[in-house]
PDB file of the backbone (N, CA, C, O) and the ligand in Angstrom, with CONECT records:
HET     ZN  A 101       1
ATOM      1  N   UNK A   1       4.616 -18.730 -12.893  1.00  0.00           N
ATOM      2  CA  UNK A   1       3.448 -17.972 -12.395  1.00  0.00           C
ATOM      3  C   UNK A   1       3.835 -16.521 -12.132  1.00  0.00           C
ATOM      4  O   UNK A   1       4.728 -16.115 -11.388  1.00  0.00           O
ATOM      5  N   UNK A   2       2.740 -15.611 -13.111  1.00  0.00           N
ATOM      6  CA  UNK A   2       3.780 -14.129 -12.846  1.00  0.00           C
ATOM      7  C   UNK A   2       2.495 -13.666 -11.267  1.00  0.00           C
ATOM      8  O   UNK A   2       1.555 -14.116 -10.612  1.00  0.00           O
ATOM      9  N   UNK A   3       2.960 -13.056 -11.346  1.00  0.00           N
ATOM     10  CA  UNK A   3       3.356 -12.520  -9.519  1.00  0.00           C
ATOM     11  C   UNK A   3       2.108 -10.679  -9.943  1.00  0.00           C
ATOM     12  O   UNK A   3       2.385  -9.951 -10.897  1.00  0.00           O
ATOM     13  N   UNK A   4       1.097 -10.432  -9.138  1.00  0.00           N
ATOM     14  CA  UNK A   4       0.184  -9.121  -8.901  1.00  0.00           C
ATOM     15  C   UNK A   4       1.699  -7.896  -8.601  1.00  0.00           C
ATOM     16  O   UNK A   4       2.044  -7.515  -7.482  1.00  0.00           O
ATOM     17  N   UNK A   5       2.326  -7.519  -9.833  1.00  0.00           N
ATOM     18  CA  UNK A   5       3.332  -6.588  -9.202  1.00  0.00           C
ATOM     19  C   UNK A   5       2.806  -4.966 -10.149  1.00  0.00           C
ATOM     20  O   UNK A   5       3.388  -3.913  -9.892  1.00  0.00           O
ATOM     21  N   UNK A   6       1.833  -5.014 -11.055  1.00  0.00           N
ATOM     22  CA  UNK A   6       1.361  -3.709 -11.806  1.00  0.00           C
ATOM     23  C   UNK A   6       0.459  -2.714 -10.917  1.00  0.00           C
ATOM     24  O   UNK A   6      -0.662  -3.103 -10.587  1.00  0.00           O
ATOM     25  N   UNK A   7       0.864  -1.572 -10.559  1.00  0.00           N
ATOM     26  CA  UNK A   7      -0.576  -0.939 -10.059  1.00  0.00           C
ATOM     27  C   UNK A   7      -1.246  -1.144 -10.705  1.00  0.00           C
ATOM     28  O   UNK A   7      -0.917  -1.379 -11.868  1.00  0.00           O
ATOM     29  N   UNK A   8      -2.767  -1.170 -10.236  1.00  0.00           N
ATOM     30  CA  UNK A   8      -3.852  -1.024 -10.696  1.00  0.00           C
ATOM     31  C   UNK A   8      -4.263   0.019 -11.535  1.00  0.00           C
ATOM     32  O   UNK A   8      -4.794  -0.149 -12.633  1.00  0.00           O
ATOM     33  N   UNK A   9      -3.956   1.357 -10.889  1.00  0.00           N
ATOM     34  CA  UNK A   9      -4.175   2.475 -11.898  1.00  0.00           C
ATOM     35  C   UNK A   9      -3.109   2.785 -12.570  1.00  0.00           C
ATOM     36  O   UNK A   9      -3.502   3.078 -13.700  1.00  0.00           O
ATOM     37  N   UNK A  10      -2.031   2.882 -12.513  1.00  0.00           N
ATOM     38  CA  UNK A  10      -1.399   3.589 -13.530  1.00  0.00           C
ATOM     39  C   UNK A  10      -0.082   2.761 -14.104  1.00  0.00           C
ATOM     40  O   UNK A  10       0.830   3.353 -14.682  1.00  0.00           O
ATOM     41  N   UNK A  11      -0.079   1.402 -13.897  1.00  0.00           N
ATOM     42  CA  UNK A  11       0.549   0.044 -14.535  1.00  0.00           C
ATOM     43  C   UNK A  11       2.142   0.259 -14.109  1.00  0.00           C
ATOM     44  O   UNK A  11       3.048  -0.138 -14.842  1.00  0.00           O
ATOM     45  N   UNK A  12       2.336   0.795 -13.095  1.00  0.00           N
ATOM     46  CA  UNK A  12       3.716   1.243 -12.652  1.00  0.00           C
ATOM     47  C   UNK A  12       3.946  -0.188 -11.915  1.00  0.00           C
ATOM     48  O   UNK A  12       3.036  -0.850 -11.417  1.00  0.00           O
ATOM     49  N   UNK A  13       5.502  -0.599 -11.935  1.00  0.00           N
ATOM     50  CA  UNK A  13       5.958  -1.554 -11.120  1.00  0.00           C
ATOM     51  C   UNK A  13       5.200  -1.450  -9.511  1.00  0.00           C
ATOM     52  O   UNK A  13       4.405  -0.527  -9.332  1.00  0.00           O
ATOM     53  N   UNK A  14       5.357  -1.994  -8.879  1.00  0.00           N
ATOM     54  CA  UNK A  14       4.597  -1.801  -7.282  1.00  0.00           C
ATOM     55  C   UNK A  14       5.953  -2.517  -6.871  1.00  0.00           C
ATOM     56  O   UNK A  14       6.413  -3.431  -7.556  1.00  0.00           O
ATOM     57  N   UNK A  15       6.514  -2.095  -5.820  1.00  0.00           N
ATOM     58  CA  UNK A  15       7.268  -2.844  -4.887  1.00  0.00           C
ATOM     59  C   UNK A  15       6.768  -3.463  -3.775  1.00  0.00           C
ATOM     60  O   UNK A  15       5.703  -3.106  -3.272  1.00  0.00           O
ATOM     61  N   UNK A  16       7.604  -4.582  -3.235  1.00  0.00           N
ATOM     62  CA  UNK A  16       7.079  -5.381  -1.991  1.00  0.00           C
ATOM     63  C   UNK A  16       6.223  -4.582  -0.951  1.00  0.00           C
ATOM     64  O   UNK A  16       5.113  -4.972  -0.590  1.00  0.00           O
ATOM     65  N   UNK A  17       6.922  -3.233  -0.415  1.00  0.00           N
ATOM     66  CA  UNK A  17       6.184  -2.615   0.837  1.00  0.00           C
ATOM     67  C   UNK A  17       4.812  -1.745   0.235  1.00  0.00           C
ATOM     68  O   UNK A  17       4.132  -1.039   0.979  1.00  0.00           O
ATOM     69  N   UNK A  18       4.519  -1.919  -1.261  1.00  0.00           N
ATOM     70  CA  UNK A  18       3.729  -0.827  -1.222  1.00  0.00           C
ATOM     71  C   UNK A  18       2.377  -1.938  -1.232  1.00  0.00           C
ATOM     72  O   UNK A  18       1.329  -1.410  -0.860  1.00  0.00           O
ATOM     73  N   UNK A  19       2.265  -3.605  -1.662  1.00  0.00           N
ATOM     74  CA  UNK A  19       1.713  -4.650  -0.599  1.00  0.00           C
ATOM     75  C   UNK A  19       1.563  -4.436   0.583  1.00  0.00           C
ATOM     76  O   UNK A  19       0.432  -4.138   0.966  1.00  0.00           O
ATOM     77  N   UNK A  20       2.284  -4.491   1.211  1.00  0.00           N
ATOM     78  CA  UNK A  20       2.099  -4.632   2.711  1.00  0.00           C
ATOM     79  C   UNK A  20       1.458  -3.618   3.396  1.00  0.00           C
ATOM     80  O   UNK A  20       0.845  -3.668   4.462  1.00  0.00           O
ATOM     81  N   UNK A  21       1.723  -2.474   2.478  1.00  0.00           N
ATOM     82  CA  UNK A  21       1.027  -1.411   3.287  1.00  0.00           C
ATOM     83  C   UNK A  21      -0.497  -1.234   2.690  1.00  0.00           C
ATOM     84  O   UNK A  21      -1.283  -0.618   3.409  1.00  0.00           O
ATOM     85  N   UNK A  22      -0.996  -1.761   1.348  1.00  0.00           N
ATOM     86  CA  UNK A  22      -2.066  -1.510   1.320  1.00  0.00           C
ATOM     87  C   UNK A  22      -3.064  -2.822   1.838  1.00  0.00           C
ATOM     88  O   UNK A  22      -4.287  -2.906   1.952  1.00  0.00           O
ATOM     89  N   UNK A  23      -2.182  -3.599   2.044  1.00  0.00           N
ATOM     90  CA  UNK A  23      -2.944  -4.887   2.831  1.00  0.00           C
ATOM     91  C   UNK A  23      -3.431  -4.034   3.999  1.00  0.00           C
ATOM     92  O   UNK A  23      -4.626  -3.736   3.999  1.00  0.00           O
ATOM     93  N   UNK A  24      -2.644  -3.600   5.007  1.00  0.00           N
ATOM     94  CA  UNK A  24      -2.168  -2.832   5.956  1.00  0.00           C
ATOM     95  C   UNK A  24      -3.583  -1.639   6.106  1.00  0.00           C
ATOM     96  O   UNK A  24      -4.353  -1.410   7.039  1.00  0.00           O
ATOM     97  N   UNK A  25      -3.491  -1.213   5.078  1.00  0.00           N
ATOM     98  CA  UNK A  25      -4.351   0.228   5.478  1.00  0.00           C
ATOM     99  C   UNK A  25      -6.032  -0.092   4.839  1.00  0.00           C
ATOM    100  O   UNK A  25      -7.052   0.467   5.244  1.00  0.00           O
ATOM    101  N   UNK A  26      -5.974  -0.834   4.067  1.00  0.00           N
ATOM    102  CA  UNK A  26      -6.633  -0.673   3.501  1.00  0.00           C
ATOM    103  C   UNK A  26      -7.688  -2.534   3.450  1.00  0.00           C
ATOM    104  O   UNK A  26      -8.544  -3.083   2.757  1.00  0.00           O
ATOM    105  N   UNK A  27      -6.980  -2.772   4.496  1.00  0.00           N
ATOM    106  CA  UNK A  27      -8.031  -4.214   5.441  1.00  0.00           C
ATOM    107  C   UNK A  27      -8.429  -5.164   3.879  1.00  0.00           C
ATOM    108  O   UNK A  27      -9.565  -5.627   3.778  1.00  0.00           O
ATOM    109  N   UNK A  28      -7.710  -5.316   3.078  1.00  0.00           N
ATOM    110  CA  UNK A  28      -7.946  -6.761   2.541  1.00  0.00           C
ATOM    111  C   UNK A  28      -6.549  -6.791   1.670  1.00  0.00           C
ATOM    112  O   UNK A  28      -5.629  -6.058   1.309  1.00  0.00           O
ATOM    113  N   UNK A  29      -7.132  -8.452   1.562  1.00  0.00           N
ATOM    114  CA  UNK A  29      -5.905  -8.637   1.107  1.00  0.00           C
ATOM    115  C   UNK A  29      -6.342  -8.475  -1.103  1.00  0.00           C
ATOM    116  O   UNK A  29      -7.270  -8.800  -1.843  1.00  0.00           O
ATOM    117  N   UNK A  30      -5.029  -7.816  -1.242  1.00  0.00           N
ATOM    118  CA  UNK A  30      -5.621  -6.707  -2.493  1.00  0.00           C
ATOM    119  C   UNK A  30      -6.076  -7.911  -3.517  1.00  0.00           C
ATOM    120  O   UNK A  30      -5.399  -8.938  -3.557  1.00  0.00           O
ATOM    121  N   UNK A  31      -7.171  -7.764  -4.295  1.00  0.00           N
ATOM    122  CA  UNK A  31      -7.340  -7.730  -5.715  1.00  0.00           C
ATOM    123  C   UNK A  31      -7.114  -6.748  -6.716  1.00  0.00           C
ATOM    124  O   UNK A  31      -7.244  -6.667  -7.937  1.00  0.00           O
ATOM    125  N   UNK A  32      -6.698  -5.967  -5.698  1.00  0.00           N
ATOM    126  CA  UNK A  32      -5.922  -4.396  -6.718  1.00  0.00           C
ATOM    127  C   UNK A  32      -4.842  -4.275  -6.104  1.00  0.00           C
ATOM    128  O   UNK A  32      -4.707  -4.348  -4.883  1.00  0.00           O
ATOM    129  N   UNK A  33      -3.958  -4.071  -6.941  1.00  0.00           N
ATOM    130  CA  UNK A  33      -2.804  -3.885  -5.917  1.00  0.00           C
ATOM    131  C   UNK A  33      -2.148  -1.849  -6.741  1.00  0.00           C
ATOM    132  O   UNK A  33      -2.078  -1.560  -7.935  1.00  0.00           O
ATOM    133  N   UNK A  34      -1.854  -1.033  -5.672  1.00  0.00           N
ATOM    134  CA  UNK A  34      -1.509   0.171  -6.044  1.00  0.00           C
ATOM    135  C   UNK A  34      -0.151   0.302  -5.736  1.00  0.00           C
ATOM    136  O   UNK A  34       0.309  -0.215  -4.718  1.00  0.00           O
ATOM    137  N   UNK A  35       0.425   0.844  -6.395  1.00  0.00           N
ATOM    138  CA  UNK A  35       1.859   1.834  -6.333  1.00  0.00           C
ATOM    139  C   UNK A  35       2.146   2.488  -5.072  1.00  0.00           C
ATOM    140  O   UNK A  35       1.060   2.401  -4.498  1.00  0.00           O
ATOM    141  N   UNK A  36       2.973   3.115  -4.250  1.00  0.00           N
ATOM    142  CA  UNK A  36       2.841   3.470  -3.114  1.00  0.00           C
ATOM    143  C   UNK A  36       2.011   5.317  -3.889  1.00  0.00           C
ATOM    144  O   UNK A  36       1.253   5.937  -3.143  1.00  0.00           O
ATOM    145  N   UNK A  37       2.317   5.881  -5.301  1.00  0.00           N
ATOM    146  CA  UNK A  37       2.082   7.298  -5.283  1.00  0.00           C
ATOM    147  C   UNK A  37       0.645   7.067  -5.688  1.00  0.00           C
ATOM    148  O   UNK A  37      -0.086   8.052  -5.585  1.00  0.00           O
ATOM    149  N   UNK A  38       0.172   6.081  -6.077  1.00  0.00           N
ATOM    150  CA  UNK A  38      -1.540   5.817  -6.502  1.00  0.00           C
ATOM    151  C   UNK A  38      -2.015   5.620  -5.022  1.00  0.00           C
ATOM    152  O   UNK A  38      -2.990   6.275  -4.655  1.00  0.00           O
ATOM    153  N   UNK A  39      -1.294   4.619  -3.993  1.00  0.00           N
ATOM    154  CA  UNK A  39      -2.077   4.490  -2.856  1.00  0.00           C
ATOM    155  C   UNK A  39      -2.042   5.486  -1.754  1.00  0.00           C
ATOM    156  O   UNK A  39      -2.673   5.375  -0.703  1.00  0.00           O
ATOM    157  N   UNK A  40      -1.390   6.300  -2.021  1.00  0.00           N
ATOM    158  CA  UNK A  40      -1.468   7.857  -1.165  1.00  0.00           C
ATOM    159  C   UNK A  40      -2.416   8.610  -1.013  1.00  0.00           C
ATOM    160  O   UNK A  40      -2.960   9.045   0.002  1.00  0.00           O
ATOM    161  N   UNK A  41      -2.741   8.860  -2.888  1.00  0.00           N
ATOM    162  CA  UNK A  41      -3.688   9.899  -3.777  1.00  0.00           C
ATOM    163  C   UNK A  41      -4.669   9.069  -3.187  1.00  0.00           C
ATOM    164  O   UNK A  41      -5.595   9.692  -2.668  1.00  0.00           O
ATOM    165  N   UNK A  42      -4.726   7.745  -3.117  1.00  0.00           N
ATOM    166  CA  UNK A  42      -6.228   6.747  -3.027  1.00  0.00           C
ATOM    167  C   UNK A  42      -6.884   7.304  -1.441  1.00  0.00           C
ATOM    168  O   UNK A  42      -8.066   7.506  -1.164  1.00  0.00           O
ATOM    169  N   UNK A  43      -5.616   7.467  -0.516  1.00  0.00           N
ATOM    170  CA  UNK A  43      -5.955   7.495   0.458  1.00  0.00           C
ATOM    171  C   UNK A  43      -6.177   8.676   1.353  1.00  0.00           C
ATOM    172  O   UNK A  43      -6.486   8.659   2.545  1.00  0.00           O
ATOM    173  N   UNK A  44      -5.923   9.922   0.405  1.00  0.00           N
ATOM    174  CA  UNK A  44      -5.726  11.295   0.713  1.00  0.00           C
ATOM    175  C   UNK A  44      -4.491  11.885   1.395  1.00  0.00           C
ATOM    176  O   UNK A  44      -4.646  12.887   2.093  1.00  0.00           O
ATOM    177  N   UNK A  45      -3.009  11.226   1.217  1.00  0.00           N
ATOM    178  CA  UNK A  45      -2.252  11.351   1.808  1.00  0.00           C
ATOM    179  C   UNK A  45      -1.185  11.627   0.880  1.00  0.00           C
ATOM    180  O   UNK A  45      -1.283  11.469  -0.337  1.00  0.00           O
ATOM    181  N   UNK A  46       0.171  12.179   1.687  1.00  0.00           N
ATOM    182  CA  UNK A  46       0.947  12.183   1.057  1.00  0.00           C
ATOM    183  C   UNK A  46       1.741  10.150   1.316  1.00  0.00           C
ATOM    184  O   UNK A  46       1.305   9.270   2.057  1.00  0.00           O
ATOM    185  N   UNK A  47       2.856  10.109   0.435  1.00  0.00           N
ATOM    186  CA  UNK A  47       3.933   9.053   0.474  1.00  0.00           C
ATOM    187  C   UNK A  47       4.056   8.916   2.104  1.00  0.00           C
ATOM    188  O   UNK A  47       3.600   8.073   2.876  1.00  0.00           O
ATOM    189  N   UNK A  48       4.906  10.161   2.327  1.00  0.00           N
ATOM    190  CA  UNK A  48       4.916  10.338   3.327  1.00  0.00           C
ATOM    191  C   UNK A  48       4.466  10.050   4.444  1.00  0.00           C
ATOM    192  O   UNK A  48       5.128   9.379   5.236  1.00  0.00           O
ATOM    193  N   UNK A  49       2.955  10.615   4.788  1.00  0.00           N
ATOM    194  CA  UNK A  49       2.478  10.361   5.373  1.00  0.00           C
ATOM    195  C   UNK A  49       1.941   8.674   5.574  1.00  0.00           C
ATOM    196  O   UNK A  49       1.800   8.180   6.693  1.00  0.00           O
ATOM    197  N   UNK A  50       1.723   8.049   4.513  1.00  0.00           N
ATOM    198  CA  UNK A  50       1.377   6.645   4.437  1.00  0.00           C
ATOM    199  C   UNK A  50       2.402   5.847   5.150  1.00  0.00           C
ATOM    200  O   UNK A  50       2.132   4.866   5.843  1.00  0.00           O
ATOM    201  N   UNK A  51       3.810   6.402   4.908  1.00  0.00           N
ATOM    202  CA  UNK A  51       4.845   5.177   6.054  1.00  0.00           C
ATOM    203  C   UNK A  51       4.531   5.270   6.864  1.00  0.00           C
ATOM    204  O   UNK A  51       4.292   4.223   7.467  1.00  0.00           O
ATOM    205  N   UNK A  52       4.164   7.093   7.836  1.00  0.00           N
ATOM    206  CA  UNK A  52       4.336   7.213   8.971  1.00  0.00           C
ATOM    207  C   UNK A  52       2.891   6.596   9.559  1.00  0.00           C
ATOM    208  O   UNK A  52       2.941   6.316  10.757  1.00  0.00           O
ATOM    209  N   UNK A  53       1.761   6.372   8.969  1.00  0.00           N
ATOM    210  CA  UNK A  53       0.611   5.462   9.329  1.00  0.00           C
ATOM    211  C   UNK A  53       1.298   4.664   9.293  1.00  0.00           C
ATOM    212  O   UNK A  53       1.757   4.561  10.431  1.00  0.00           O
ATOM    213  N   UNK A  54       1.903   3.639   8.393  1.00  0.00           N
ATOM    214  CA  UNK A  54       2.045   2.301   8.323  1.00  0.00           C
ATOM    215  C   UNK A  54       2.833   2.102   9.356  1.00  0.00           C
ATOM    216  O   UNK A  54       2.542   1.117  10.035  1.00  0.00           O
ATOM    217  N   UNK A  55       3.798   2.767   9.711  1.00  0.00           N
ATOM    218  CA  UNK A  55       4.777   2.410  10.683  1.00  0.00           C
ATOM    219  C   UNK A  55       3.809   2.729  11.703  1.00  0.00           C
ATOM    220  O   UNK A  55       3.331   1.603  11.575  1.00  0.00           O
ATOM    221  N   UNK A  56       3.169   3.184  12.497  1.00  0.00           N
ATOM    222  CA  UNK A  56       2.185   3.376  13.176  1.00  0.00           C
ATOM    223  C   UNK A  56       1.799   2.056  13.462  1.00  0.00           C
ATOM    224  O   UNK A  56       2.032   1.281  14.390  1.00  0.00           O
ATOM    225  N   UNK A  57       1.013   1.993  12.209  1.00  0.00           N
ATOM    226  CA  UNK A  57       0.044   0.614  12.378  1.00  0.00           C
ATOM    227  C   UNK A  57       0.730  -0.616  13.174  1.00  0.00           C
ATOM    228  O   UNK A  57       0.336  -1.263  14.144  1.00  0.00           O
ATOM    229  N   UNK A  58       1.852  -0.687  12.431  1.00  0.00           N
ATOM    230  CA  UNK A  58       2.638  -1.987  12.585  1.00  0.00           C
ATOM    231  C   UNK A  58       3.585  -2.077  14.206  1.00  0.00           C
ATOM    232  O   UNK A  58       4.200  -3.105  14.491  1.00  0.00           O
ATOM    233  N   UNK A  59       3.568  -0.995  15.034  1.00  0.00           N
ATOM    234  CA  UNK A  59       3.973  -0.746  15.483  1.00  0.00           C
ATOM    235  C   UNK A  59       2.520  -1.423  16.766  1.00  0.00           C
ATOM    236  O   UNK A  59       2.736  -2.470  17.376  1.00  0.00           O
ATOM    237  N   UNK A  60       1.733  -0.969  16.890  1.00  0.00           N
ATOM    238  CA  UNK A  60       0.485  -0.739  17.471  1.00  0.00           C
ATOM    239  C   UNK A  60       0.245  -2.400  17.610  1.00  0.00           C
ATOM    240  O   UNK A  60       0.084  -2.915  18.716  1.00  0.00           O
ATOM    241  N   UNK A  61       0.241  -2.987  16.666  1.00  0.00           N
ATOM    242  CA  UNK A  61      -0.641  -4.226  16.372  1.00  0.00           C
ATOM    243  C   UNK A  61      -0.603  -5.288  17.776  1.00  0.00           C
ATOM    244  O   UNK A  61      -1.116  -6.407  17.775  1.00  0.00           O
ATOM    245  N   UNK A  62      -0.022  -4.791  18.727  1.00  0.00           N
ATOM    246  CA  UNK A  62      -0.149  -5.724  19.633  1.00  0.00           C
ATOM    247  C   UNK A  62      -1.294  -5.390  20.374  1.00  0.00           C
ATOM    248  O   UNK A  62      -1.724  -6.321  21.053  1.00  0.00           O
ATOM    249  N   UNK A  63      -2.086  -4.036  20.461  1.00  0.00           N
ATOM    250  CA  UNK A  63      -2.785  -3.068  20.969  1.00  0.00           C
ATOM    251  C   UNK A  63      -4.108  -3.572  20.930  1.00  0.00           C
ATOM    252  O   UNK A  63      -5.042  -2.888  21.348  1.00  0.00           O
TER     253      UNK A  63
HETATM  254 ZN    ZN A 101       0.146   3.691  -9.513  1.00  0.00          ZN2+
END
């Protein structure tokens, strides 16, 4: 069984955290799954900035 690992837009490998974080930011669990540099652009952010939300988020969740 192959495994949701292509971005959606631009067919690039996706790694494990760039899952978690768009589960994460983006409140479902994906039928698209993005790249961390597609889910940035998606989200108006830099890379960057998306850890420091995510780490945010994940940080918070007891809140
Ligand atoms: Zn991409």
């Amino acid at each position: 069984m192959k495994e949701h690992t292509k971005c959606y837009l631009c067919d690039a490998e996706t790694e494990k955290v760039s899952l978690l974080i768009s589960e994460k930011l983006l409140h479902k669990t994906a039928s698209k799954v993005y790249c961390l540099d597609c889910l940035a652009d998606y989200l108006g952010m830099t890379v960057e900035e998306l850890f420091e939300k995510w780490s945010e988020l994940t940080m918070q969740k007891h809140n």
